[in-house]
C-alpha atoms as an extended CHARMM CRD file, in Angstrom:
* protein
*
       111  EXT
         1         1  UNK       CA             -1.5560000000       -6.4910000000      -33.1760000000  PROA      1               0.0000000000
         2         2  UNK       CA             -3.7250000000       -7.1140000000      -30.1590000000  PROA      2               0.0000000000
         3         3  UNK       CA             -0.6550000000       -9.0220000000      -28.2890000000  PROA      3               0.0000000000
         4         4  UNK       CA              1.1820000000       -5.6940000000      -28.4040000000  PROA      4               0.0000000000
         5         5  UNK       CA             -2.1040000000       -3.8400000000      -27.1690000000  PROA      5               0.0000000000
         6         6  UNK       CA             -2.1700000000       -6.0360000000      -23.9460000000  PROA      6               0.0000000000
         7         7  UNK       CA              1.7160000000       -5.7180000000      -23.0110000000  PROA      7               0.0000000000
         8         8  UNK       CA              1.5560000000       -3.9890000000      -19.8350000000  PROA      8               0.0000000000
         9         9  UNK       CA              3.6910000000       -0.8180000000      -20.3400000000  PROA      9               0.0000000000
        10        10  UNK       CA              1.3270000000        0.2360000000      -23.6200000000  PROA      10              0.0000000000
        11        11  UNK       CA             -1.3990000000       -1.0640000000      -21.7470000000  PROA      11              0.0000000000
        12        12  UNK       CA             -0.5330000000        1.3470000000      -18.9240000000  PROA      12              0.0000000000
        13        13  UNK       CA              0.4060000000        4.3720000000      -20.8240000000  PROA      13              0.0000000000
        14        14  UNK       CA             -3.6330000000        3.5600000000      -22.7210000000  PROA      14              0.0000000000
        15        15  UNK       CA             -5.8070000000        3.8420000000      -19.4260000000  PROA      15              0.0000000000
        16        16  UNK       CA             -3.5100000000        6.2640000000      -18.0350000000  PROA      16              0.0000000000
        17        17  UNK       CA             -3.8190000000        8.7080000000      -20.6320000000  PROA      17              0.0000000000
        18        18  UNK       CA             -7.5490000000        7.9130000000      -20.7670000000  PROA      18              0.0000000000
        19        19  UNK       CA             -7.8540000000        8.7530000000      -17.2210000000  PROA      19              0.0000000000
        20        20  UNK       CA             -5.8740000000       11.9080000000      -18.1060000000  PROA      20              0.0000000000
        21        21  UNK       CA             -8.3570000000       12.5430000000      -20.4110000000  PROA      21              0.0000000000
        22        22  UNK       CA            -11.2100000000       11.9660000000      -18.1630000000  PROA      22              0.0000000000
        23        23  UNK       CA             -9.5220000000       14.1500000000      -15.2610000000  PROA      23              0.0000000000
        24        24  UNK       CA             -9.4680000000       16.7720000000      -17.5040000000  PROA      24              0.0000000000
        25        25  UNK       CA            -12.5840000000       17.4370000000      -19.2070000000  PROA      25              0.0000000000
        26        26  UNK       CA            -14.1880000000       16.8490000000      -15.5710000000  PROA      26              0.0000000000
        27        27  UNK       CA            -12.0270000000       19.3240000000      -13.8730000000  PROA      27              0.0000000000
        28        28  UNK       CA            -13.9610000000       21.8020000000      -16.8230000000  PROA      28              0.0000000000
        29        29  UNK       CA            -17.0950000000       19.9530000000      -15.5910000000  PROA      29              0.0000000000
        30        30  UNK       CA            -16.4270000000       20.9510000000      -12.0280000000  PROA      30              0.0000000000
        31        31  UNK       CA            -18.8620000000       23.6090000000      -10.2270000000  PROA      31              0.0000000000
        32        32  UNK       CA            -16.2820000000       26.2610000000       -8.9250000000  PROA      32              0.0000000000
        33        33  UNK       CA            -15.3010000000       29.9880000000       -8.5420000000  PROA      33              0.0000000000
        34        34  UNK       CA            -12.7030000000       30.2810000000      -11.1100000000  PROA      34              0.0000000000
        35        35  UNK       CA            -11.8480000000       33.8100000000      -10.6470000000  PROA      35              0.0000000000
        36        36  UNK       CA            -11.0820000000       33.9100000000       -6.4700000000  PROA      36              0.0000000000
        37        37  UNK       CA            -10.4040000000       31.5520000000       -3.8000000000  PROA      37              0.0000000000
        38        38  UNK       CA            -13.1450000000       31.7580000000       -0.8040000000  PROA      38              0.0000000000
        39        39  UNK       CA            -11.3260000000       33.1300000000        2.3930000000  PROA      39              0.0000000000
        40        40  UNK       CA             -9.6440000000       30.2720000000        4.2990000000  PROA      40              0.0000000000
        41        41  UNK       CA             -9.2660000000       27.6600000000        1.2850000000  PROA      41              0.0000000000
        42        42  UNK       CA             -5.4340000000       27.5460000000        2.3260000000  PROA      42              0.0000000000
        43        43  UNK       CA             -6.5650000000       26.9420000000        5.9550000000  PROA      43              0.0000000000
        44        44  UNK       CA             -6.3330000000       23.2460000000        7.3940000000  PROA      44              0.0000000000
        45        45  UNK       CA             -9.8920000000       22.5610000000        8.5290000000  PROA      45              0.0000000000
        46        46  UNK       CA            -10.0120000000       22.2710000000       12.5470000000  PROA      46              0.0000000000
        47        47  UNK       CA            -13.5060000000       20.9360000000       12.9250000000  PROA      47              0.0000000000
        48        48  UNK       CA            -15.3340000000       24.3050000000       12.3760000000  PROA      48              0.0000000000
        49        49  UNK       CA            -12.9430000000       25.5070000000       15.2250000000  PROA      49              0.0000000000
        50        50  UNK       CA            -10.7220000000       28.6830000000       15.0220000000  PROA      50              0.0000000000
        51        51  UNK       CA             -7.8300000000       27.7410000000       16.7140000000  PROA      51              0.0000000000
        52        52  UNK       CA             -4.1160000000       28.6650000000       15.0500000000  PROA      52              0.0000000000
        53        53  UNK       CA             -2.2430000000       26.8040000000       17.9550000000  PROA      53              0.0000000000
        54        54  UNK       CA             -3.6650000000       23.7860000000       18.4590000000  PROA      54              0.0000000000
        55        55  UNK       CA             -2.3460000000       20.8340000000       16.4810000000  PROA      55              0.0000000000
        56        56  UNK       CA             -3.7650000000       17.2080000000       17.2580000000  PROA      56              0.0000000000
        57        57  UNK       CA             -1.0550000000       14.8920000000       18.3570000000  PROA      57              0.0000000000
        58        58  UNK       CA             -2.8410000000       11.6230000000       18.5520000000  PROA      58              0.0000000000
        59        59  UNK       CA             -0.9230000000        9.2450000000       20.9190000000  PROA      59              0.0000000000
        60        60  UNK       CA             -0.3570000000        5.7190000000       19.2800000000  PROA      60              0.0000000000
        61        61  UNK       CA              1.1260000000        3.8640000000       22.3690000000  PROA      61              0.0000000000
        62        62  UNK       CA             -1.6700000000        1.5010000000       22.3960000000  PROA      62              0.0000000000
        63        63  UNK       CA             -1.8810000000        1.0450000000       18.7590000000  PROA      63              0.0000000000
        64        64  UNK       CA              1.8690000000       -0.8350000000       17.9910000000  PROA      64              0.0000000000
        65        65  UNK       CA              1.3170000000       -3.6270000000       20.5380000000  PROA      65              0.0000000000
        66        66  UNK       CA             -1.6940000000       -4.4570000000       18.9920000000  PROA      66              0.0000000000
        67        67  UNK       CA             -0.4430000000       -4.4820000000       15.5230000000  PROA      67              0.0000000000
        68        68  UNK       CA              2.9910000000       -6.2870000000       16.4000000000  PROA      68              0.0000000000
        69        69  UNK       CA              0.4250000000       -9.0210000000       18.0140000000  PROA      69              0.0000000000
        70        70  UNK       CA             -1.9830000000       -8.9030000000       15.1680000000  PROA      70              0.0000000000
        71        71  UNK       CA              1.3320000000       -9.3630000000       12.7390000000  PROA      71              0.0000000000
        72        72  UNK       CA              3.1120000000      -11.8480000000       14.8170000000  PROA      72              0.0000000000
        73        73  UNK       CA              0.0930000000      -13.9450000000       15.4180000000  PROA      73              0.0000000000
        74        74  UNK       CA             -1.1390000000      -13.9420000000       11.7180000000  PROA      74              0.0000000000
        75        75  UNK       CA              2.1790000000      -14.6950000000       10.9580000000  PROA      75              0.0000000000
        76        76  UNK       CA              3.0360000000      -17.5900000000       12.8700000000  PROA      76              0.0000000000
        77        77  UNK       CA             -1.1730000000      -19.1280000000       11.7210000000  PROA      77              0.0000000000
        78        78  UNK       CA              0.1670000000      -18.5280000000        8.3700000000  PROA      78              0.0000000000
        79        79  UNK       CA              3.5180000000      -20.2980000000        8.7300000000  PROA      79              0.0000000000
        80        80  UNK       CA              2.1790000000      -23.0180000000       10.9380000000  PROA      80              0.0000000000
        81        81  UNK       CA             -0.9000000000      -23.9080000000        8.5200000000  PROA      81              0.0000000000
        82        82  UNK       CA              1.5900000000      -24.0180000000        5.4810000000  PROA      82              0.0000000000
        83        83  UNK       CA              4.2810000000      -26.4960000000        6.9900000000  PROA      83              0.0000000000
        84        84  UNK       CA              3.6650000000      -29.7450000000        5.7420000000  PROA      84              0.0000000000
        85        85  UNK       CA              2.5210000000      -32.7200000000        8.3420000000  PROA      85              0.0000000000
        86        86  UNK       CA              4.5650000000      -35.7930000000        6.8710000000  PROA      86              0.0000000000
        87        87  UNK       CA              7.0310000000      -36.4770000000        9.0860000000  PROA      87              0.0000000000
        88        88  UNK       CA              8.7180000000      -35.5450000000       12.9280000000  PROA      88              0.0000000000
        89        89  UNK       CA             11.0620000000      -33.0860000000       11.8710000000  PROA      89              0.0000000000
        90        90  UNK       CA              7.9370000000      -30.9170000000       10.1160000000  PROA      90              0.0000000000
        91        91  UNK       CA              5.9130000000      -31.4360000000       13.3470000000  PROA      91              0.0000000000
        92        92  UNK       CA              9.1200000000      -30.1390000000       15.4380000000  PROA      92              0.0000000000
        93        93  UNK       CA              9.8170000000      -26.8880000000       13.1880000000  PROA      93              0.0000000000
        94        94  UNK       CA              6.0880000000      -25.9960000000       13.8660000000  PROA      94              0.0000000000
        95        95  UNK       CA              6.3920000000      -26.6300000000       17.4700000000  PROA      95              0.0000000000
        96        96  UNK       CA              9.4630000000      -24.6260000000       17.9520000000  PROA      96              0.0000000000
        97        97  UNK       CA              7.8280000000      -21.7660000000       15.8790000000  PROA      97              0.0000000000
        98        98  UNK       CA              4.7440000000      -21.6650000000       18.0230000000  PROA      98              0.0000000000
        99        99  UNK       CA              7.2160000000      -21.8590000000       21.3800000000  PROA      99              0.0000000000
       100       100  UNK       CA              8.9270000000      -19.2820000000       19.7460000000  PROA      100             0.0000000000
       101       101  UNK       CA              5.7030000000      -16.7150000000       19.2890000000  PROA      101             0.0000000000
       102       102  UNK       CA              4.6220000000      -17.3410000000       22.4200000000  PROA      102             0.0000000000
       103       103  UNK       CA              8.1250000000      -15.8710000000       23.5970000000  PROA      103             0.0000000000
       104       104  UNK       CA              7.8420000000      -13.1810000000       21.2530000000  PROA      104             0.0000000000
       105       105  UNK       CA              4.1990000000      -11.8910000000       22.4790000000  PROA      105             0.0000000000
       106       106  UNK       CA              5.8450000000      -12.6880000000       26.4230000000  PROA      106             0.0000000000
       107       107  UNK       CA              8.4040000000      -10.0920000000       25.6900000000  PROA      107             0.0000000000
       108       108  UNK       CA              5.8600000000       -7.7310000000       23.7780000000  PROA      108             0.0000000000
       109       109  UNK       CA              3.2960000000       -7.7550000000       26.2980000000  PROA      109             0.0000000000
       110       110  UNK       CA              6.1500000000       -7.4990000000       29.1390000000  PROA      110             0.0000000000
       111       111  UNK       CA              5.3140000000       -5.1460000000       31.9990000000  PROA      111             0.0000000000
């Protein structure tokens, strides 16, 4: 009986129920106006500002060549640290990989 407990779908459909459950009887817990919404709960929130126009439009030009470089780089340490050291033809691959990172961050980092 307690193999079939621990089989992952019943196991699943247990806790989520349970946290059914719990989202339930704390949503009647919850301290809230239940008969009216306060004015501007279907606003977005703007900082405490009142301005209907404005929409932020963050500029992420900087942010991809840093995460290509932090993925490439993690990457290559990861495949480099895992290739096995017992003979010349293990030592080239990592070689090769490393020339071939270095490329790869030339050409990101390009101007």
């Amino acid at each position: 009986m307690s193999k079939i407990l621990l089989s992952p779908p019943l196991a699943f459909m247990i806790i989520f129920g349970f946290c059914l459950f719990l989202s339930f009887i704390f949503s009647r817990l919850a301290f809230r106006n239940k008969k009216e919404k306060p004015p501007g709960a279907g606003k977005s929130y703007a900082c405490g500002e009142d301005i209907a126009d404005h929409m932020a439009q963050p500029d992420y030009s900087q942010f991809f060549p840093f995460a290509f470089f932090f993925t490439i780089v993690h990457v290559a340490t990861l495949m480099v640290t895992t290739i096995p050291v017992e003979n010349a033809e293990t030592f080239v691959t990592a070689i090769t990989y490393v020339i071939s990172v270095v490329v790869a961050l030339l050409i990101l980092f390009r101007r």
